[in-house]
C-alpha positions, 0 to 999 in steps of 0.5 A: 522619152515620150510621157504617157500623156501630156496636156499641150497649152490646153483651154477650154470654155463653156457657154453659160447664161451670162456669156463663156465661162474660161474653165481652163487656162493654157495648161502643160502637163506631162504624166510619165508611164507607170506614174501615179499622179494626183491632182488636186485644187479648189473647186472649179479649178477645172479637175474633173474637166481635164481629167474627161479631155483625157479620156476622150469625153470632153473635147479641148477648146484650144491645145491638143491631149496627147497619149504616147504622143498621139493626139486623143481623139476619143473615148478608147480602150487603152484608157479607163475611166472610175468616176466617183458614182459606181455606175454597176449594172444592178442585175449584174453580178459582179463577175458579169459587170466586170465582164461587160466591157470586154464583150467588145473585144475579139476575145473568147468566153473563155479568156473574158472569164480568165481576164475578169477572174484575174481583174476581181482577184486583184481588187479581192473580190474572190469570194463576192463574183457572183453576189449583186451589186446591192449586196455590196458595201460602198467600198466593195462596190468601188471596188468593182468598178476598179476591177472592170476597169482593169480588165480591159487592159488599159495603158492609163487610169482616170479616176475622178474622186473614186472614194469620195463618197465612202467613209474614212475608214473604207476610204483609207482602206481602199487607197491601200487596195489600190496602191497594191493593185498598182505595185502589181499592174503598174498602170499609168494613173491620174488621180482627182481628189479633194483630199490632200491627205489621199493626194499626197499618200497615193502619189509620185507627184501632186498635181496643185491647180490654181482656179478662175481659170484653171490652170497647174500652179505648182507640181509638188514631188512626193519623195516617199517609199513605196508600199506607202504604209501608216507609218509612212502617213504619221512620218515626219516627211509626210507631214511636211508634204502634206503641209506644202500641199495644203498650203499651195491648195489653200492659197488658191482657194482664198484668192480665188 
């Protein structure tokens, strides 16, 4: 079977005062349809930089990023993208931020509301559709951005450390939000995060990165049930992943 996408011996270098700057290093990567991946490693491991190849923004030095074993090309709309800052229209409300993007389809005003309706419900901002942004909590405003996401019908998630900036609370909140709306969707998502604990209780399979270069390390299977729960987070086996995660993460750190 074709994996949803798959990174292909890809490099890619930047040019910075004292001369090119290897980012990442030969990396092969496949992501099946329907998996949550997590990817996680040091800082500068090249996360964020892998994550923007594929949504098309950032372009591979050397290899190619394939979706459904089609080369990327581009930003499109199959794939939608969450980064960490909410990016909201502040004079939006939250029905016409979610509405945005799909004023680029050849849709109806009619089915624009119907899809943007069903994308706020999933994320259960019902009763917040027609408040502004800066009415909202930070968890709800990420919230909004997952729901615009959705909306327009994208194959793959890219979500860089969407909750990185929210509270442990909310954030922990926000993991169960998202892996709700997922059980329902089943979209295809790549998840980057500094946090093993959100890495390991999110995904299929944890995605560690080695740094200066970046490149995959290991790839570590997640064997947990789903709907993953609290006392899925304080079992046993969760904390046996969790460790071999970290430890994976930790190592490159150090050597790096």
């Amino acid at each position: 079977m074709t994996p949803k996408i798959s990174f292909r011996n890809v490099s890619k270098s930047f040019t910075l005062k004292g001369g090119d700057f290897l980012a990442l290093d030969r990396v092969d990567l496949d992501i099946a349809d329907r998996e949550f991946v997590t990817v996680v490693g040091p800082s500068g491991c090249g996360k964020s930089t892998l994550m923007s190849m594929a949504a098309g923004l950032v372009e591979p030095g050397t290899g190619q990023i394939l979706l459904d074993g089609t080369p990327v090309a581009g930003p499109g709309p199959d794939r939608g993208v969450i980064f960490q800052q909410y990016a909201l229209f502040p004079w939006l409300t939250v029905r016409k931020n979610v509405e945005f993007g799909l004023k680029l389809q050849p849709i109806s005003p009619q089915e624009r509301r119907r899809r943007a309706e069903h994308a706020i419900d999933l994320v259960g901002l019902t009763d917040f559709a027609d408040a502004l942004p800066k009415t909202l909590s930070g968890g709800m405003k990420q919230r909004c951005a997952i729901a615009r996401a959705y909306a327009v019908g994208p194959q793959v998630l890219l979500m860089d450390e969407p909750f990185g900036a929210l509270d442990a609370l909310t954030r922990v909140q926000l993991q169960d939000q998202l892996l709700d709306t997922w059980s329902r969707e089943r979209r295809t998502v790549m998840f980057i995060t500094h946090d093993v604990d959100e890495a390991v209780y999110l995904a299929n399979r944890v995605v560690v990165m080695a740094a200066r270069p970046g490149r995959v390390h290991r790839v570590i299977d997640v064997d947990l049930p789903y709907p993953r729960t609290e006392e899925v987070r304080l079992s046993p086996e969760f904390a046996r992943i969790r460790n071999e995660v970290w430890h994976s993460v930790y190592h490159q750190a150090a050597a790096a």
